[in-house]
C-alpha positions in Angstrom: -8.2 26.8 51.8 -7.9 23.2 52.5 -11.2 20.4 52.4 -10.0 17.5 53.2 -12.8 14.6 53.0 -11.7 11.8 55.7 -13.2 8.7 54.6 -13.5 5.4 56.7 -11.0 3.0 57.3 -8.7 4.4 54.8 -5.8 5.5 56.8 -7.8 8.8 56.6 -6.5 9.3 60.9 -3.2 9.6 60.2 -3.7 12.2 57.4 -5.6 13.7 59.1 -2.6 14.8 61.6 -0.6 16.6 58.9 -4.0 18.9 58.1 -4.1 19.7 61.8 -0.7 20.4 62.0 -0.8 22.5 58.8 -3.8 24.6 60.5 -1.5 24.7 63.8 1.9 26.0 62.2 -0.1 28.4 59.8 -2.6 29.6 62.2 -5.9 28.7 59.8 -9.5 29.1 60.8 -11.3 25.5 61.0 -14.2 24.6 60.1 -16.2 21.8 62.1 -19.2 21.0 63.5 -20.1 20.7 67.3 -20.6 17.2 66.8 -18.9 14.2 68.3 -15.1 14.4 66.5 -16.4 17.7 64.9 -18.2 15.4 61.8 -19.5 17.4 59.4 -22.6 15.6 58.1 -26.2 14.9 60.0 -27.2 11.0 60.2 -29.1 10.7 56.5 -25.4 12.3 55.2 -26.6 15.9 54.7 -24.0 18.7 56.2 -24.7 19.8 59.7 -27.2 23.4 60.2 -25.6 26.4 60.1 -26.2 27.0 64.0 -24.1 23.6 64.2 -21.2 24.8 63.0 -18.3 25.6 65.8 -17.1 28.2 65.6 -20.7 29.7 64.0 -20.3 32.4 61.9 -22.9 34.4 60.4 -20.8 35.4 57.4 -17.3 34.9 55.5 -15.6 31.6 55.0 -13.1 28.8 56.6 -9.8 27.8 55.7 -9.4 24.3 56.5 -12.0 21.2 57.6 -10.1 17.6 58.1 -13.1 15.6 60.1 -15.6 13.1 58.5 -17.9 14.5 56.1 -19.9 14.1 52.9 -18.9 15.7 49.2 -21.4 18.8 49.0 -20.1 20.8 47.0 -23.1 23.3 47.1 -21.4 24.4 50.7 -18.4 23.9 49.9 -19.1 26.9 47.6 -20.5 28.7 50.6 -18.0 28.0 53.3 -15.0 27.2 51.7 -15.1 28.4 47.9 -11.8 28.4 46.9 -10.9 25.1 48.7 -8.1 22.4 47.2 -10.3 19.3 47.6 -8.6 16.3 49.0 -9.6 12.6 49.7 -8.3 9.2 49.9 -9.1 5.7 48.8 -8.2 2.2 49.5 -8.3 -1.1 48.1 -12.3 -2.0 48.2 -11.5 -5.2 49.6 -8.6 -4.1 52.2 -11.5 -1.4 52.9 -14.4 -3.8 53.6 -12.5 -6.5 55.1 -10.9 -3.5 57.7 -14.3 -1.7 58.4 -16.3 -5.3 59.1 -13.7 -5.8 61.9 -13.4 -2.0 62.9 -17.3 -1.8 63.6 -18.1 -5.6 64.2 -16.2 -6.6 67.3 -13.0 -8.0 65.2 -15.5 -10.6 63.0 -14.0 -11.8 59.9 -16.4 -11.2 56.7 -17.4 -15.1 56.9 -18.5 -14.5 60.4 -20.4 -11.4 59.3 -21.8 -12.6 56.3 -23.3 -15.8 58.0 -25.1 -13.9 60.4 -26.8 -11.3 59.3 -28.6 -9.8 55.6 -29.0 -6.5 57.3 -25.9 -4.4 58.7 -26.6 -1.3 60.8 -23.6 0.4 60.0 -24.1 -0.4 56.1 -23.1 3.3 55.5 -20.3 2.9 57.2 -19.0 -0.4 55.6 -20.5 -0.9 52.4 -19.9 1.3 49.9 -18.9 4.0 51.9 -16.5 6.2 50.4 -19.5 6.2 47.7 -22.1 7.0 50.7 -20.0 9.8 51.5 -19.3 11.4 48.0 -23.4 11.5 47.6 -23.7 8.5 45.1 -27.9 7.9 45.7 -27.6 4.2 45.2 -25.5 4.3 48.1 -27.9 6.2 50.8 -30.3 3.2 50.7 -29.5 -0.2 53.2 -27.8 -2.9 51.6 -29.6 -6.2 51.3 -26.3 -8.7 51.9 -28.4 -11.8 51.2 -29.6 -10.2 47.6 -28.6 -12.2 44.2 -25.2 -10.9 43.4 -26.5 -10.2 39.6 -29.3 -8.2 40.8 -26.7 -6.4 43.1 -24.1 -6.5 40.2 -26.3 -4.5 37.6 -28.2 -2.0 40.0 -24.7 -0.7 40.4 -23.3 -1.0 37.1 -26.2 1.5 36.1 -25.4 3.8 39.4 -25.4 7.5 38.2 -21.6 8.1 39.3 -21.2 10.4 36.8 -20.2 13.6 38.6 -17.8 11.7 41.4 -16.2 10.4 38.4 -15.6 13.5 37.0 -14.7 15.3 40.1 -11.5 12.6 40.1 -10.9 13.2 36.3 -11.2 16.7 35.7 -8.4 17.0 39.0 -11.0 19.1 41.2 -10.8 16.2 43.9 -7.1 14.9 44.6 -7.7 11.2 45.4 -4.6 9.5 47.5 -4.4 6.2 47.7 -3.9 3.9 50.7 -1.9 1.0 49.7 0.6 4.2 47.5 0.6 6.7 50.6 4.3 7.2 50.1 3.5 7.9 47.0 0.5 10.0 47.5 2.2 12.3 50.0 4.7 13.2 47.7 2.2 14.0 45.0 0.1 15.9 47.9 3.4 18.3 48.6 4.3 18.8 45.0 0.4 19.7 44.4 -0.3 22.0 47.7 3.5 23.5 47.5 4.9 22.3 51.1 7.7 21.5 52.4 9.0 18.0 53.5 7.8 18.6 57.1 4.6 19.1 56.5 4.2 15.5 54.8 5.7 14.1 57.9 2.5 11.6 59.1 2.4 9.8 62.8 3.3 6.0 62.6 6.1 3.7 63.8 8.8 3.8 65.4 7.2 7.1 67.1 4.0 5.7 67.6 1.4 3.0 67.1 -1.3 3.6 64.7 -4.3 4.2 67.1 -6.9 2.0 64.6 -4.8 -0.7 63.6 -6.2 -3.9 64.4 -2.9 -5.3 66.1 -3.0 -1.9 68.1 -7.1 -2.2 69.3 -6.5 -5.6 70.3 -3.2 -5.0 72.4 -5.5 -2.0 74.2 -8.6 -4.8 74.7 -6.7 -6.9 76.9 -4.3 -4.4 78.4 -5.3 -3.2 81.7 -4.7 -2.8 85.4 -6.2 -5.6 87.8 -7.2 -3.3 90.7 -6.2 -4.4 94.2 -8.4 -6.4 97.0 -9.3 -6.6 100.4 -10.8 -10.2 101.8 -11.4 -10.2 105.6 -12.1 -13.8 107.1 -11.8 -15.4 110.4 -8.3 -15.5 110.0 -7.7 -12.1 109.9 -7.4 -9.0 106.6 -5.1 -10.1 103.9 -4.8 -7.7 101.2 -3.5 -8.5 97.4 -1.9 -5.4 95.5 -2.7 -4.3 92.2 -1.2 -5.9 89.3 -0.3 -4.7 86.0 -1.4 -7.0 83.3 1.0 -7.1 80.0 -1.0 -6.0 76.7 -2.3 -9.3 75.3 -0.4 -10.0 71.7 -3.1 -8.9 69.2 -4.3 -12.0 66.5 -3.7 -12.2 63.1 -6.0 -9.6 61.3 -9.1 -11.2 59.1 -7.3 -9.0 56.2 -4.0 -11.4 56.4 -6.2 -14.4 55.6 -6.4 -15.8 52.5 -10.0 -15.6 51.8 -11.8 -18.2 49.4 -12.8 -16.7 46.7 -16.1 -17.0 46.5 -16.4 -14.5 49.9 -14.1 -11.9 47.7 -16.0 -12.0 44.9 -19.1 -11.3 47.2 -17.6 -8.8 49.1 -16.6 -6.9 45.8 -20.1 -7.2 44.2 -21.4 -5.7 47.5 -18.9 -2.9 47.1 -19.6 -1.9 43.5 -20.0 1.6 43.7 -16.5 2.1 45.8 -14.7 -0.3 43.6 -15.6 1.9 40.7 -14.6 4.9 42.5 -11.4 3.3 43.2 -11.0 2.4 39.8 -11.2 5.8 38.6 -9.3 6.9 41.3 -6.0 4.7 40.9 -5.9 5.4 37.0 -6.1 9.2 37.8 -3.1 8.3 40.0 -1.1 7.0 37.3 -1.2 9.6 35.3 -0.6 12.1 38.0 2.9 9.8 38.7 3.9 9.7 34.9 3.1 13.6 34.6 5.4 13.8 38.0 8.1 11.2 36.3 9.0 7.8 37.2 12.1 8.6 38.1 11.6 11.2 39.8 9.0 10.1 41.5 11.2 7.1 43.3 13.8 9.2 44.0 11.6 11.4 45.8 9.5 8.6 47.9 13.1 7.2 49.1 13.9 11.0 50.2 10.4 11.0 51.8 11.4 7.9 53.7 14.8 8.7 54.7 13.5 12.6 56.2 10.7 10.7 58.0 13.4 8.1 59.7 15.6 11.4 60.7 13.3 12.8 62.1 11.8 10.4 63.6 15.3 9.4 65.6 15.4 13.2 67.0 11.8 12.7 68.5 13.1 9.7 70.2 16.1 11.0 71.5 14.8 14.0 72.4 11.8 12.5 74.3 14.6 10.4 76.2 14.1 12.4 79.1 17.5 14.3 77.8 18.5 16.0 75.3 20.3 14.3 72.1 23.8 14.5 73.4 24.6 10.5 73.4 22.7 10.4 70.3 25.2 12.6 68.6 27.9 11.1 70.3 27.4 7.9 68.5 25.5 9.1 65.6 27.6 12.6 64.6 25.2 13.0 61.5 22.8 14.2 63.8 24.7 17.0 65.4 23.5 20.1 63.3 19.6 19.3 64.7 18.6 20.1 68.3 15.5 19.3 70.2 14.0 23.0 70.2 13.8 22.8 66.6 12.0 19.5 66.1 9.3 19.9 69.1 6.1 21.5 67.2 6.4 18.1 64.6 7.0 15.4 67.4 4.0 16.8 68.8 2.4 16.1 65.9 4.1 12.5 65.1 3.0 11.4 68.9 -0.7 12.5 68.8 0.3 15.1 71.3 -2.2 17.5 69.5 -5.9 17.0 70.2 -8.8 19.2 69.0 -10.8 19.7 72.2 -14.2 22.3 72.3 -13.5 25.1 74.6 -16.1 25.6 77.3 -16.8 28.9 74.7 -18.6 27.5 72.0 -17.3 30.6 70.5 -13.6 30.3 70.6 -11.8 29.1 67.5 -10.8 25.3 67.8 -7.8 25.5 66.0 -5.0 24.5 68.7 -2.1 26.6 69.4 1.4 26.4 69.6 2.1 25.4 72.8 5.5 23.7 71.7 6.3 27.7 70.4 6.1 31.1 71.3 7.3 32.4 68.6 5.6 34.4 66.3 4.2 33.1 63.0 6.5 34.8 61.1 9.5 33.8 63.2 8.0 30.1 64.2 7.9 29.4 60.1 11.5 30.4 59.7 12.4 28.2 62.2 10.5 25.4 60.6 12.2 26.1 57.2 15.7 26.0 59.1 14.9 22.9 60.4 13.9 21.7 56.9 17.0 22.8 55.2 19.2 21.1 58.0 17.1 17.7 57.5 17.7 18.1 53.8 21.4 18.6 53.4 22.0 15.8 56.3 20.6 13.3 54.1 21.6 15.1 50.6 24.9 15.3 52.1 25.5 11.7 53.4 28.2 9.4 52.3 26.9 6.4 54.9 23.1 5.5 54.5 22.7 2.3 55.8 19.7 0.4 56.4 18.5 -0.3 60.1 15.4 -1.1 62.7 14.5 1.8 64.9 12.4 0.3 67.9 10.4 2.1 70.6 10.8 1.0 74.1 7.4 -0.1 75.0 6.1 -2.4 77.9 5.8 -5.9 76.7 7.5 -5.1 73.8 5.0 -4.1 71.4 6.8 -4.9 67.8 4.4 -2.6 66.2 6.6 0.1 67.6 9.7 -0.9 65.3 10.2 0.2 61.8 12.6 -0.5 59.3 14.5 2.6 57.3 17.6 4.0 56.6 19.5 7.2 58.2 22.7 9.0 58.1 25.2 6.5 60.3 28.4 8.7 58.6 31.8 7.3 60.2 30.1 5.0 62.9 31.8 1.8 63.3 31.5 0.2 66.6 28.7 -1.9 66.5 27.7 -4.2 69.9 26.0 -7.7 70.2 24.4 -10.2 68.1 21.7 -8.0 67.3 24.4 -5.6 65.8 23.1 -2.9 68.0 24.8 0.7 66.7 22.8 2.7 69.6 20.6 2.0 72.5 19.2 4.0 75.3 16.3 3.3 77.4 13.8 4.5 75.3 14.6 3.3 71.9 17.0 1.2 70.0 19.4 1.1 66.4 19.9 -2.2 65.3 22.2 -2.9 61.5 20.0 -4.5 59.3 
């Protein structure tokens, strides 16, 4: 059993894609609500009615929940009672500065702050990973224009208490944002999985849906429909037009802010920076119980088995199978695209949770990219895993490179920069030192 607690603006999306996949290969029974993105919690933060639960069930338990929800830990007990618990956490003012922009139509927190001392979505910008955990001093609305010391000392004296210890004690397994490398390596060691199953979507495979960079480009790319004008002169008609995405703005959280507004923003956000604080020096000790060393070692593993990986989905997604690829690239020649199918699904947002028109029917989504049995589908999977492995473990040429997605208007969100297997390659083409190129994604020598 698996409760994973997706907090806001935390990269808590894209984690969320390797609990859904982990439901999907291992065929778990989920646990949602038939909410709006299957949230978990009513509007004062309280979980969702029994009858609300999709699928209902009268009796027994889940395995698995990966939506938005609130720490209760009363039904946890009741649904879910021998559940690992699992969060994440980011920097308070990476978090803030993120959310005001997220739920504020892209203002910065100057623009926010001048404007307003009430925010309708406080409980989902201020303080709320604390909202969510059940921390009272964070149910109530946030005055922003309140005296900073007031603020400051009516959440020094928060009763935190049993978050705290949650963190401490190891019951709740707190990742971190800004160590997500990191964290997924601590997550596999913890839950005992393999390196597939830490695999998470992002570039060069795709974009990540809530970035800022990513919204914007979707704002201000769009199809200009056609038109018909009749005048004296006669019909003239103009075709429709495909407008290029419109290159996104520098996000508020690159700005430097004056440090006055950070301070603020930090005092406002009390209760989650002490979470956070808790939460980053449970961390550390988890890394020096893993090893330094070690540790390193195994992030750089992590990196180069998500960039293998990651080559196959494009090449395999070429419209052909991975023949030129391993033409140029020979290192890749003991993968094929059969085997890597379920977890591109997964790395392209392919999957999505839809409710049945049977409010019965378990959610959980099925293998469409398999027909295998379970039995026979996780073999496969640990094949694939063991190929992936001894590729890399076995390489005497890792070299670093930029993988970039083909995408209209050339979106450079789509690159990413990493290093895979090249073995004896040696022809390399044009200034860009280009090692392989097709027309859905490009190697380029760093």
């Amino acid at each position: 059993q698996l409760f994973f607690l997706k907090t806001t603006k935390t990269g808590g999306s894209s984690l969320r894609e390797l609990f859904i996949r982990f439901a999907l290969f291992e065929d778990k029974r989920i646990l949602r609500s038939n909410l709006p993105g299957g949230i978990l919690f009513s509007p004062n933060g309280s979980w969702v009615h029994q009858h609300q639960l999709w699928p209902p069930k009268q009796s027994g338990t889940y395995d698995i929940a990966f939506d938005h929800s609130t720490l209760d830990p009363e039904k946890l007990a009741r649904y879910m009672p021998n559940a690992t618990w699992v969060t994440v956490s980011r920097d308070p003012l990476q978090r803030i500065i993120s959310a005001i922009a997220f739920f504020h139509n892209e203002a910065t927190p100057q623009q926010l702050l001048r404007t307003t001392c009430r925010d309708s979505n406080h409980h989902r910008v201020w303080n709320s990973v604390a909202w969510q955990l059940f921390v009272d001093e964070a149910r109530s609305r946030l005055n922003l224009c309140e005296k900073l010391e007031v603020l400051r000392s009516k959440f020094d004296a928060a009763n935190m208490s049993h978050v705290i210890s949650f963190v401490e004690s190891g019951q709740l397994f707190v990742m971190l944002t800004d160590h997500m490398d990191e964290s997924r390596v601590l997550l596999r060691s913890r839950l005992c999985w393999r390196w597939l199953d830490v695999l998470m979507p992002g570039p060069p495979i795709s974009a990540n849906e809530q970035d800022h960079n990513v919204r914007m480009a979707h704002k201000f790319s769009h199809s200009r429909a056609g038109s018909v004008r009749t005048s004296r002169k006669g019909t003239s008609r103009t075709p429709a037009k495909t407008v290029a995405p419109r290159r996104a703005s520098k996000h508020a959280a690159a700005e430097q802010l004056p440090p006055n507004v950070a301070k603020k923003l930090l005092t406002l956000n009390g209760l989650d920076v002490r979470f956070h604080d808790a939460a980053k020096k449970k961390f550390d000790e988890y890394a020096v119980r893993y090893g330094a060393a070690r540790l390193t070692a195994d992030v750089t593993f992590l990196r180069r088995f998500q960039a293998a990986v990651s080559v196959m989905c494009l090449a395999c997604n070429s419209g052909t199978d991975h023949k030129a690829l391993v033409q140029k690239l020979p290192a890749f020649r003991p993968m094929n695209c059969s085997e890597v199918a379920c977890i591109c699904d997964v790395l392209m947002y392919k999957i999505r949770l839809e409710r049945p028109a049977n409010r019965n029917a378990n959610p959980t989504p099925r293998r469409k990219c398999s027909t295998q049995s379970l039995s026979d589908f996780n073999a496969a999977q640990d094949s694939l895993e063991h190929t992936v492995v001894s590729m890399i473990s076995n390489c005497s040429s890792m070299h670093n490179v930029t993988i970039c997605k083909r995408s209209r208007g050339g979106d450079p969100s789509l690159c990413a920069k990493s290093e895979i297997c090249l073995g004896n390659v040696t022809s390399v083409q044009g200034p860009k030192k280009t090692i392989f190129q097709n027309p859905n994604f490009s190697i380029f020598l760093r």
